[in-house]
C-alpha positions as CSV (number, residue, x, y, z in Angstrom):
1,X,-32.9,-86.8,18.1
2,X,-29.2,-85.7,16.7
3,X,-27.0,-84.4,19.4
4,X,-26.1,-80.7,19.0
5,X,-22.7,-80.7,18.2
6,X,-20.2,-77.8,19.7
7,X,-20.1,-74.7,17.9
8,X,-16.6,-74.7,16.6
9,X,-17.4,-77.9,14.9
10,X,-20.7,-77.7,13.8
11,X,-21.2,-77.2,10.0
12,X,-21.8,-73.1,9.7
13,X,-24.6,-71.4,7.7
14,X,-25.2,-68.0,7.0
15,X,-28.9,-66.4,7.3
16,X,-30.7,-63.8,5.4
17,X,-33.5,-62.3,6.4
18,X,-35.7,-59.9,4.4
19,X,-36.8,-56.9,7.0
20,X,-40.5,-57.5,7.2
21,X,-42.2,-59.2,10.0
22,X,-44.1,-61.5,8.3
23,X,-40.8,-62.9,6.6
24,X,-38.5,-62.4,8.9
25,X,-40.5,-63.9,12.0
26,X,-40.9,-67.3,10.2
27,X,-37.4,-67.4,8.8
28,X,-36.2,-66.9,12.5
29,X,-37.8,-69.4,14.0
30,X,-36.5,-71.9,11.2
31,X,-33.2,-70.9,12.1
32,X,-34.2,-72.0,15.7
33,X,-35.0,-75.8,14.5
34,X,-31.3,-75.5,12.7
35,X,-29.5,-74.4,15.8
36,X,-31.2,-76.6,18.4
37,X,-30.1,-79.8,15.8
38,X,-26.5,-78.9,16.2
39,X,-26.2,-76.1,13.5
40,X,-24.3,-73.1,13.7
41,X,-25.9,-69.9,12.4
42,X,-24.7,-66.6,11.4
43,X,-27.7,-63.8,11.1
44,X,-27.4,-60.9,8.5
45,X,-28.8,-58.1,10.2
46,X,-28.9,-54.6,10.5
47,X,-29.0,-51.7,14.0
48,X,-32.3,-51.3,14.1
49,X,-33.7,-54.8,13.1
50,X,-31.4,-56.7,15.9
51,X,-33.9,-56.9,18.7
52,X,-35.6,-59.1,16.6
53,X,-32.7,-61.3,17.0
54,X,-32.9,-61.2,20.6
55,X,-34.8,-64.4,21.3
56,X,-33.2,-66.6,19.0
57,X,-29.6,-65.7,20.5
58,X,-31.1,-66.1,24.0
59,X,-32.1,-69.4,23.5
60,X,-28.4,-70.7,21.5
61,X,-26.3,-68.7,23.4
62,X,-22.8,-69.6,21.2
63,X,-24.6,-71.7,18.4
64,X,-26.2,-68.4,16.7
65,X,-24.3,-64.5,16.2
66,X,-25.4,-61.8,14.1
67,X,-23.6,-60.0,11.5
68,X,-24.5,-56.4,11.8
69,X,-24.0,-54.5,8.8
70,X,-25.4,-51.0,7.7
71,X,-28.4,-50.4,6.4
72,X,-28.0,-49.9,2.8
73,X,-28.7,-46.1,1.7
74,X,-30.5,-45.3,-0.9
75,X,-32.4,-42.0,-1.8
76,X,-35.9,-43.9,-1.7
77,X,-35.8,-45.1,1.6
78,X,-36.3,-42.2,4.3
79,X,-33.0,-42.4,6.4
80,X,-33.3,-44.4,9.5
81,X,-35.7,-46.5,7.8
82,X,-34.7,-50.0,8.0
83,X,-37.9,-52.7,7.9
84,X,-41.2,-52.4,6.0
85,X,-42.9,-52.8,8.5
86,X,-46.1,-50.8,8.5
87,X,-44.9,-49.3,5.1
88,X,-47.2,-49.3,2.0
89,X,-46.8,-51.7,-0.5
90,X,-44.5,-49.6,-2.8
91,X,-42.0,-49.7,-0.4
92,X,-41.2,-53.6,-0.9
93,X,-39.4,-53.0,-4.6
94,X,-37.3,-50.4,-3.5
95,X,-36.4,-52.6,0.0
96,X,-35.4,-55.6,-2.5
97,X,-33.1,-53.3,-4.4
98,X,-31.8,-51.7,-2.1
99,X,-30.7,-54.7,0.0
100,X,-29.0,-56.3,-3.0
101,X,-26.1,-53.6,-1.5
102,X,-25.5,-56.3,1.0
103,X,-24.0,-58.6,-1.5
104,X,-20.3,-57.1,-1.3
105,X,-20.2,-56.2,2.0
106,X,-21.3,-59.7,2.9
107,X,-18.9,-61.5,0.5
108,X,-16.1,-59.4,2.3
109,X,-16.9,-60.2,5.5
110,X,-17.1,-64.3,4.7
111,X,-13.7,-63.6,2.3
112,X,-12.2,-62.3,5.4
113,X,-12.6,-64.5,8.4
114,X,-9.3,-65.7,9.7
115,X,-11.0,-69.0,10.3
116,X,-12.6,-69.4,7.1
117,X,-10.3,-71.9,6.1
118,X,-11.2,-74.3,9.5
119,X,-14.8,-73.1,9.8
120,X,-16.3,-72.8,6.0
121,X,-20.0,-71.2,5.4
122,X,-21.4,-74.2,3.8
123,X,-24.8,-73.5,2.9
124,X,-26.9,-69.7,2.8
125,X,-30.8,-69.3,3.6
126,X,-32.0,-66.8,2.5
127,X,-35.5,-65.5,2.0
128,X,-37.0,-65.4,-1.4
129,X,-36.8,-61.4,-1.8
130,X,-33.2,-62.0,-0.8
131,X,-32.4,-63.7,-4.3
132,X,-28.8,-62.1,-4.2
133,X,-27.7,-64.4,-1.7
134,X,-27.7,-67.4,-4.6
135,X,-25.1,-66.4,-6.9
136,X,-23.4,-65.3,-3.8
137,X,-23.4,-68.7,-1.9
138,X,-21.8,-70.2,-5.3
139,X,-19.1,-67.8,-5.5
140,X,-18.6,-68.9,-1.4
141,X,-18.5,-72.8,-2.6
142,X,-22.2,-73.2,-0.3
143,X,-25.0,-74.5,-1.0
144,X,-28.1,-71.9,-1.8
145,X,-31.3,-72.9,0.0
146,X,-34.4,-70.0,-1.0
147,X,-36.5,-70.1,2.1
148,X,-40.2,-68.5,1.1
149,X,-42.0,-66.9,3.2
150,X,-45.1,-68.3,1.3
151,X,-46.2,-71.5,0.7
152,X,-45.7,-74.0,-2.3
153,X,-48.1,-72.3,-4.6
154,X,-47.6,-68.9,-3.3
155,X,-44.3,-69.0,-4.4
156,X,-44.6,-70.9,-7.3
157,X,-47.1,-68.4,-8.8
158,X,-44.8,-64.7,-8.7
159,X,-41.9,-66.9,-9.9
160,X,-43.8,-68.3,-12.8
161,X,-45.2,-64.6,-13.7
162,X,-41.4,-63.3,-13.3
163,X,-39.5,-66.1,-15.4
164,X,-42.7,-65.8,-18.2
165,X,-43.3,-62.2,-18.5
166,X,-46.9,-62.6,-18.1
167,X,-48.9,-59.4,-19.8
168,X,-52.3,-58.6,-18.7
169,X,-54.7,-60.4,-20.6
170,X,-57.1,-58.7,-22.4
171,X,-60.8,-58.8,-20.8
172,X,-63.8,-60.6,-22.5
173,X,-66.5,-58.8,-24.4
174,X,-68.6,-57.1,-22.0
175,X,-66.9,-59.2,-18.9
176,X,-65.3,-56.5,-17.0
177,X,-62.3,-56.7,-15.4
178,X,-63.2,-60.3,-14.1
179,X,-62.8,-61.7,-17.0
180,X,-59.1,-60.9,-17.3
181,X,-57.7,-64.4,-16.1
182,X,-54.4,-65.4,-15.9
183,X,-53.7,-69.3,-16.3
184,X,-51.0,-71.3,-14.6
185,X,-50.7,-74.3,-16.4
186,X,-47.4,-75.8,-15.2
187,X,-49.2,-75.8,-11.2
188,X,-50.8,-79.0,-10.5
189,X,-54.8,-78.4,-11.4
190,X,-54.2,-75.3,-13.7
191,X,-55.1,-72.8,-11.1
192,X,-56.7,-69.5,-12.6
193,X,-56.5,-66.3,-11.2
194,X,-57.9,-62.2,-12.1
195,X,-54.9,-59.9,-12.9
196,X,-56.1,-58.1,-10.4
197,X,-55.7,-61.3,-8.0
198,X,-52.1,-61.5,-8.8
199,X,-48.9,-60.1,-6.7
200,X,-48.9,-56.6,-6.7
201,X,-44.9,-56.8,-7.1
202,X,-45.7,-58.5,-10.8
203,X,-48.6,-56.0,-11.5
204,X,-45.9,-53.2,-10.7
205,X,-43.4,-54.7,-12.6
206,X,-45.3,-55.0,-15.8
207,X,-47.0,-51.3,-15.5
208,X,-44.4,-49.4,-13.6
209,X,-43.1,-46.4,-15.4
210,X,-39.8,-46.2,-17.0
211,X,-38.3,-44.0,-14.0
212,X,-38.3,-47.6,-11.9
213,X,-36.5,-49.3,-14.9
214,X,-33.5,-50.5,-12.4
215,X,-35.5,-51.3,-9.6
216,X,-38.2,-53.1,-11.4
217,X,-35.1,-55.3,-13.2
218,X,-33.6,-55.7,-9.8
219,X,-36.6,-57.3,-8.9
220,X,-37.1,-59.6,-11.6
221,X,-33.7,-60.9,-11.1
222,X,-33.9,-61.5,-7.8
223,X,-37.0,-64.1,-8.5
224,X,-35.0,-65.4,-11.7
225,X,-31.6,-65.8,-8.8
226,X,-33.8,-67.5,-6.9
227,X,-34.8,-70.8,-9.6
228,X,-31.8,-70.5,-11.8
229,X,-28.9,-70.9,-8.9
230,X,-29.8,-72.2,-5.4
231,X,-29.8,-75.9,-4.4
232,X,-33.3,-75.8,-3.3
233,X,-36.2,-74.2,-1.3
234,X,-37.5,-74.5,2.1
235,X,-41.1,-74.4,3.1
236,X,-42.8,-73.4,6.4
237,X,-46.1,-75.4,5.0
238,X,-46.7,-79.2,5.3
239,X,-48.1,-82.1,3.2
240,X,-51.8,-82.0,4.8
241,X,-52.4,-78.6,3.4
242,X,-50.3,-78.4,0.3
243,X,-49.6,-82.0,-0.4
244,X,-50.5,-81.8,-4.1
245,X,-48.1,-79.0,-4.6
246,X,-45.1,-81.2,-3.0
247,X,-45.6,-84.3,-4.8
248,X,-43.0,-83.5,-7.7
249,X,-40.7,-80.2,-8.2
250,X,-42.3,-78.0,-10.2
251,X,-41.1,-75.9,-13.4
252,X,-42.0,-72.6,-12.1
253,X,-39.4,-73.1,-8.9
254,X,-37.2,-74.3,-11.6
255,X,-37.5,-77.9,-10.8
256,X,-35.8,-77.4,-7.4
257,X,-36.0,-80.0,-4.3
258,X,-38.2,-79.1,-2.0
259,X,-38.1,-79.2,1.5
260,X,-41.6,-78.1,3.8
261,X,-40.6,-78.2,7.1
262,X,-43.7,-76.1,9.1
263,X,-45.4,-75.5,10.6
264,X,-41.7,-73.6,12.2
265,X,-44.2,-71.4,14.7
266,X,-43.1,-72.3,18.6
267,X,-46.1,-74.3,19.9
268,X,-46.3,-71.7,22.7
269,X,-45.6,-67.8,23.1
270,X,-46.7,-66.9,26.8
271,X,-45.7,-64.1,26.9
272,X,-46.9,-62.7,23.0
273,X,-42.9,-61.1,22.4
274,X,-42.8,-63.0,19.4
275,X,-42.0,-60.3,16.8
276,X,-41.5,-57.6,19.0
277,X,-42.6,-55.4,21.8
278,X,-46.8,-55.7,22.1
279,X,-49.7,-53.1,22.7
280,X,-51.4,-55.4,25.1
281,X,-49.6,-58.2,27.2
282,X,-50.6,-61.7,26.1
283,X,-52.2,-62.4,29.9
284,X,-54.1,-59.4,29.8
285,X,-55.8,-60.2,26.6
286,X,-56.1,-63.8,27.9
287,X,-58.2,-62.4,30.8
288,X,-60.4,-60.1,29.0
289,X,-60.9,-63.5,27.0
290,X,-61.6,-65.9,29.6
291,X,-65.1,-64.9,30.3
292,X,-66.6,-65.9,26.7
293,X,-67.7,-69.4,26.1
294,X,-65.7,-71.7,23.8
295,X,-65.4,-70.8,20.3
296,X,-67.3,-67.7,20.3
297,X,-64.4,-64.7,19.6
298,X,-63.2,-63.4,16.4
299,X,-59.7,-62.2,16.3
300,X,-59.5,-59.6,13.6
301,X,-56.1,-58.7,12.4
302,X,-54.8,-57.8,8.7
303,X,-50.8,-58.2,9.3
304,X,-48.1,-55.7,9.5
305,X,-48.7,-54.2,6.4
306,X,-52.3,-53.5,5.5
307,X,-53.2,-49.8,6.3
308,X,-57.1,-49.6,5.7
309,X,-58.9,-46.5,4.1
310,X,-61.5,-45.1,6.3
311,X,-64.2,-46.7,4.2
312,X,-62.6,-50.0,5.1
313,X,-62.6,-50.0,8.3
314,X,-66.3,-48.2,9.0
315,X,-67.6,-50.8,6.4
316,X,-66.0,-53.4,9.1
317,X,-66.7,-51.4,12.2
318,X,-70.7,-51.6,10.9
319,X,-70.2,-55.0,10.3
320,X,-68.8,-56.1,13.6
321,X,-71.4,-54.1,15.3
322,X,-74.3,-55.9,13.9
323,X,-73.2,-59.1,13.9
324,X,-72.7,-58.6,17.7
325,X,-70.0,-61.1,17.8
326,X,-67.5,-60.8,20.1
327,X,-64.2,-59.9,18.6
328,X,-60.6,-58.6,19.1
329,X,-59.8,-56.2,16.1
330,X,-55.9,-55.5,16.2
331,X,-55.5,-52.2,14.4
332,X,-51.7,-51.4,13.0
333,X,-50.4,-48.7,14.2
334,X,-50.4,-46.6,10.6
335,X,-54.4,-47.3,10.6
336,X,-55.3,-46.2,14.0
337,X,-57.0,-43.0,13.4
338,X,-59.6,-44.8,11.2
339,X,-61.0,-46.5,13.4
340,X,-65.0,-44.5,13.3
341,X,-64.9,-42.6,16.0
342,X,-67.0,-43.7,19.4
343,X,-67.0,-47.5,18.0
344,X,-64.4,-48.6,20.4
345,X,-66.5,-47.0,22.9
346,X,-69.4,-48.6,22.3
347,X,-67.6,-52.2,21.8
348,X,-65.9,-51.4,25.6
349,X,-69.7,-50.6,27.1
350,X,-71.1,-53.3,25.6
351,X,-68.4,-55.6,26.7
352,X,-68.1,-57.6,24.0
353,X,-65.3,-56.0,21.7
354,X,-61.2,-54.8,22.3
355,X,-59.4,-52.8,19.9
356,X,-55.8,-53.2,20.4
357,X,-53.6,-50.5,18.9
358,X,-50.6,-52.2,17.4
359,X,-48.7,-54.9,17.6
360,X,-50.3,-58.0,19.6
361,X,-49.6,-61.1,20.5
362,X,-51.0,-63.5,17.8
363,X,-50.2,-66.9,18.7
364,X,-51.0,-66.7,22.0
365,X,-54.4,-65.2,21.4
366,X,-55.0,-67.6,18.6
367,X,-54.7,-70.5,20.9
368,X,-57.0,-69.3,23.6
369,X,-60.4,-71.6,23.9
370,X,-62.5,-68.6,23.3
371,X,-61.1,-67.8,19.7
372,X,-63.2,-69.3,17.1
373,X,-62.6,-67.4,14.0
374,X,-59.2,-65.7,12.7
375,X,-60.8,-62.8,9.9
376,X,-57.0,-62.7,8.2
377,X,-55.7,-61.0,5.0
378,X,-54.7,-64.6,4.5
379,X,-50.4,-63.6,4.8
380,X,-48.6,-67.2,4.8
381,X,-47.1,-66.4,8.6
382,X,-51.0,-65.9,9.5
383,X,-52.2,-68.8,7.7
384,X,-49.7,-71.0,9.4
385,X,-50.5,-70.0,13.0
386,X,-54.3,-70.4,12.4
387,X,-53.8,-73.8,11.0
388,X,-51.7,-74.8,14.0
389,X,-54.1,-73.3,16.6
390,X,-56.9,-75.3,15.1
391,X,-59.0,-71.6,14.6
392,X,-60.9,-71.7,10.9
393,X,-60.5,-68.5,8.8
394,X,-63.0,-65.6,7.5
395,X,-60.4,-64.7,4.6
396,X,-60.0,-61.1,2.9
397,X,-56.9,-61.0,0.8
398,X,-55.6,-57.7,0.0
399,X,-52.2,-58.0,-2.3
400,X,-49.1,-60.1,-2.8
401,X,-49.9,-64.0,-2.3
402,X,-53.0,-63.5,-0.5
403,X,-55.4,-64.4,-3.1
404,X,-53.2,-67.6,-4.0
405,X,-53.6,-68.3,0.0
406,X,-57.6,-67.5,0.2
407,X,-58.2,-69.9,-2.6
408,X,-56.4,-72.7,-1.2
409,X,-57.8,-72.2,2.1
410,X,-61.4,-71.7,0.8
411,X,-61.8,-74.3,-2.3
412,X,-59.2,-77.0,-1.3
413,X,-58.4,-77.4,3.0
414,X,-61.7,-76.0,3.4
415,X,-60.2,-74.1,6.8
416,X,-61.9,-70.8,5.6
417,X,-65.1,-69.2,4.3
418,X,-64.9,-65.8,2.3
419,X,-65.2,-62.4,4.0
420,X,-64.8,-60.1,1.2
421,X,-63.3,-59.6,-2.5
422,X,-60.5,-58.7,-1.2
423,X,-57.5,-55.9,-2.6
424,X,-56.4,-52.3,-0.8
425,X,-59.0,-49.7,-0.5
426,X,-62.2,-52.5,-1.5
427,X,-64.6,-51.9,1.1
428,X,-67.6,-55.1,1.8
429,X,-71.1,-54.2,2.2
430,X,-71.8,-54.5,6.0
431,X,-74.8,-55.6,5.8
432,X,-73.4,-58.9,4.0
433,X,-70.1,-58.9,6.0
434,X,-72.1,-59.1,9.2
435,X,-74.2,-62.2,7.9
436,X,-70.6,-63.9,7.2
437,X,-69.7,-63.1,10.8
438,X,-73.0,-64.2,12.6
439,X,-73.2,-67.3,10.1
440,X,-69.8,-68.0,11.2
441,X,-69.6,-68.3,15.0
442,X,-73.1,-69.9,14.5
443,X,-74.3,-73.3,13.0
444,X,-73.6,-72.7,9.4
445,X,-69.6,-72.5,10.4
446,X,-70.0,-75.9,12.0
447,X,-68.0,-78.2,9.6
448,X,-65.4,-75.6,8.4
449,X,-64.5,-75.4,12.5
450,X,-64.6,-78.8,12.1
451,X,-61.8,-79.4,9.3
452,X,-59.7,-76.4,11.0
453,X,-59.5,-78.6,14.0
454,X,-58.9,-81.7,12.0
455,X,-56.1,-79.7,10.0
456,X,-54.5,-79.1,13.8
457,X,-54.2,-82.0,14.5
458,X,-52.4,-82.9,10.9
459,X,-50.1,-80.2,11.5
460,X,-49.3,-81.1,15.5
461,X,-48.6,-84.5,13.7
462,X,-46.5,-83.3,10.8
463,X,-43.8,-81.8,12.8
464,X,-43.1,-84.6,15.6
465,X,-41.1,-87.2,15.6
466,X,-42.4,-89.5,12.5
467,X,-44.6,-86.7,10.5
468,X,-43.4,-85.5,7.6
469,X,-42.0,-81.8,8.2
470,X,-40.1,-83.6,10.7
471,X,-38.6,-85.8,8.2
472,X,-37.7,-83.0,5.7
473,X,-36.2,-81.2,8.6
474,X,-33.8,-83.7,9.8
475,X,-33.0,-85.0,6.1
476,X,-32.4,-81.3,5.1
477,X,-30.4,-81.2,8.1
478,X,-28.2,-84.5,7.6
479,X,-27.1,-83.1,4.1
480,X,-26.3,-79.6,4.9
481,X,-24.0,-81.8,7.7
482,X,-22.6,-83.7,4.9
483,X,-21.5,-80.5,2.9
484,X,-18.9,-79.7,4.7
């Protein structure tokens, strides 16, 4: 173990986070593992997303500040507005534009530092909708490091569309839209995916009108920032679950090093603060819990983001009900009111089923004994946690890298079985959802519990001392030390 070294002498880096929870949460607690090696770390950050802060500066009291800057206006984004956070989708382009702003205003604040000459910024992490940082760590004499919220293929697959152009492939004879596959030949095995499978960003970008002609070029070049002038990108995945992905630099991140480092998730959360301040404390959901035998719960959440249609969620609502599983189903706070009305009633009486209202705390929940299944929209944050809790997956990908996710869960870790089809506003027969649930929790899920647990333990092993991650963490480390 390196000894921290003291803040006025430890080599600094400057973070960027993107204002989303499921982007921001893992880049934070990567920043953790760099401060508590001996790193010092400045946080971009604005008013209103600073809380979020509050945990990391808590536990490196001197090693970590923030740099609070204002939130970038722009006539798109409501005022006041300042993470996506329960947004719908279309807010994402306008967020990446938007927060290109922060370029000058950042460069002015490193430029001005009276101990800039004594205490350099020597490398920038930024997250991979943050491409502005790039350019802007070269013109600083830093090293660029992309961090990606997804993992290796997840974020191989948008950069490839954005550095190709990719357009829409015309459909087969009488196949439907089905039959409209893009190929991605440069990914280890080929992988094949619908258009309608692909990153709703890209889809966007290609069909977008010509009103969004600045934004949708913004966007592009902050994917084409991101391969064309960092150093390299970080990971929060590890070589059991994406090991074919890692074994070479690929062209579609540019041929960059690559560094995968996770799983960066703290191994415990007791009391569920972890990304802010929760509907239902972690020990009260742990008691309601308690009660059910090993195994037996699904824990139903779609993210931060998803906002289901009421067909959705009274297709799932059905579904849960005659499965008669027990389950926790953590609406979002924008898809409360769809909820059918008298389920969560019904669920209470008959003991078996909690619907929390907004945000809960998922890692603690995931690792109690009685959760046995994770139904997920398959986000990389919520992959990631599931993996590490050793709980198996009932996936239903809706947009962005989901799809990537649920077919490397299902086809190749084998940590996950298929919910639905996926994609906003696609509701699953309940009938056939119910048989996934009850087929689940029973003795058909037996050997996909099985490899989830296995997959744990590769992942527990990964990030000690000896494991991989662990390796790329302290080598990534030992040259960002040598940089200065």
């Amino acid at each position: 173990m390196e000894t921290a070294a003291t803040p006025t002498t430890a080599p600094h880096v400057l973070v960027v986070p993107f204002p989303a929870q499921g982007h921001a949460l893992p880049l934070l607690d990567f920043a953790a593992l760099l401060a508590a090696r001996g790193l010092r770390l400045t946080v971009v950050t604005s008013p209103a997303n600073l809380p979020l802060l509050s945990p990391l500066l808590v536990a490196h009291p001197g090693a970590v500040s923030p740099l609070t800057l204002p939130f970038p206006s722009n006539s798109s984004i409501p005022p006041g507005l300042e993470s996506v956070r329960g947004c719908p989708p279309e807010y994402f382009p306008v967020f990446i534009h938007a927060l290109t702003a922060l370029r000058e205003p950042v460069r002015a604040w490193a430029r001005s530092r009276p101990s800039s000459d004594d205490d350099p910024i020597v490398a920038v992490v930024a997250d991979f909708f943050c491409g502005w940082a790039q350019p802007l760590a070269r013109e600083l004499g830093a090293a660029g490091i992309v961090f990606s919220p997804s993992g290796v293929i997840g974020a191989a697959v948008p950069h490839s569309l954005f550095r190709r152009l990719v357009r829409r492939p015309a459909a087969a004879e009488g196949g439907g839209e089905e039959s409209s596959v893009v190929t991605f030949p440069a990914i280890p095995g080929e992988p094949a995916y619908q258009w309608r499978e692909l990153s709703m960003l890209y889809r966007w970008y290609v069909e977008g009108g010509k009103e969004d002609e600045q934004v949708r070029e913004s966007v592009r070049r902050n994917f084409l920032w991101n391969v064309e002038e960092s150093w390299g990108f970080v990971f929060n995945s590890f070589k059991a679950l994406e090991g074919r992905y890692l074994e070479q630099p690929l062209e579609d991140l540019g041929f960059r090093r690559v560094w995968a480092v996770g799983p960066v998730a703290p191994d415990a959360d007791a009391a569920g603060v972890r990304g802010g301040e929760v509907a239902v404390a972690a020990a009260s959901l742990g008691t309601w819990l308690d009660p059910f035998p090993e195994g037996s719960v699904v824990y139903v959440s779609f993210g931060s983001q998803a906002v289901l249609t009421p067909a959705v969620a009274a297709a799932l609502a059905e579904a849960l009900e005659r499965s008669a599983v027990p389950f926790v189903w953590v609406v979002g706070a924008g898809s409360s009111g769809v909820v059918p009305e008298g389920f969560e009633a019904r669920a209470a009486a008959a003991g078996r089923g909690m619907v929390v209202r907004g945000w809960a705390p998922q890692l603690a929940t995931l690792r109690h004994p009685a959760v046995g299944w994770f139904m997920t929209h398959c986000g990389w944050n919520s992959v990631l946690e599931a993996a590490a809790a050793g709980v198996p997956m009932l996936a239903w990908p809706m947009t962005a890298d989901q799809f990537v996710n649920a077919r490397l869960l299902v086809d190749e870790a084998r940590v996950a079985v298929r919910a639905c089809a996926g994609g906003f506003g696609v509701a699953p027969d309940s009938g056939e959802l119910a048989t996934v649930l009850a087929d689940a929790v029973g003795e058909k899920g037996r050997d996909v519990r099985a490899r989830a647990k296995e997959l744990a333990t590769e992942a527990a092993r990964a990030v000690n001392e000896g494991g991989s991650s662990y390796a790329d963490l302290v080598g990534l480390v030992h040259e960002i030390r040598n940089l200065r």
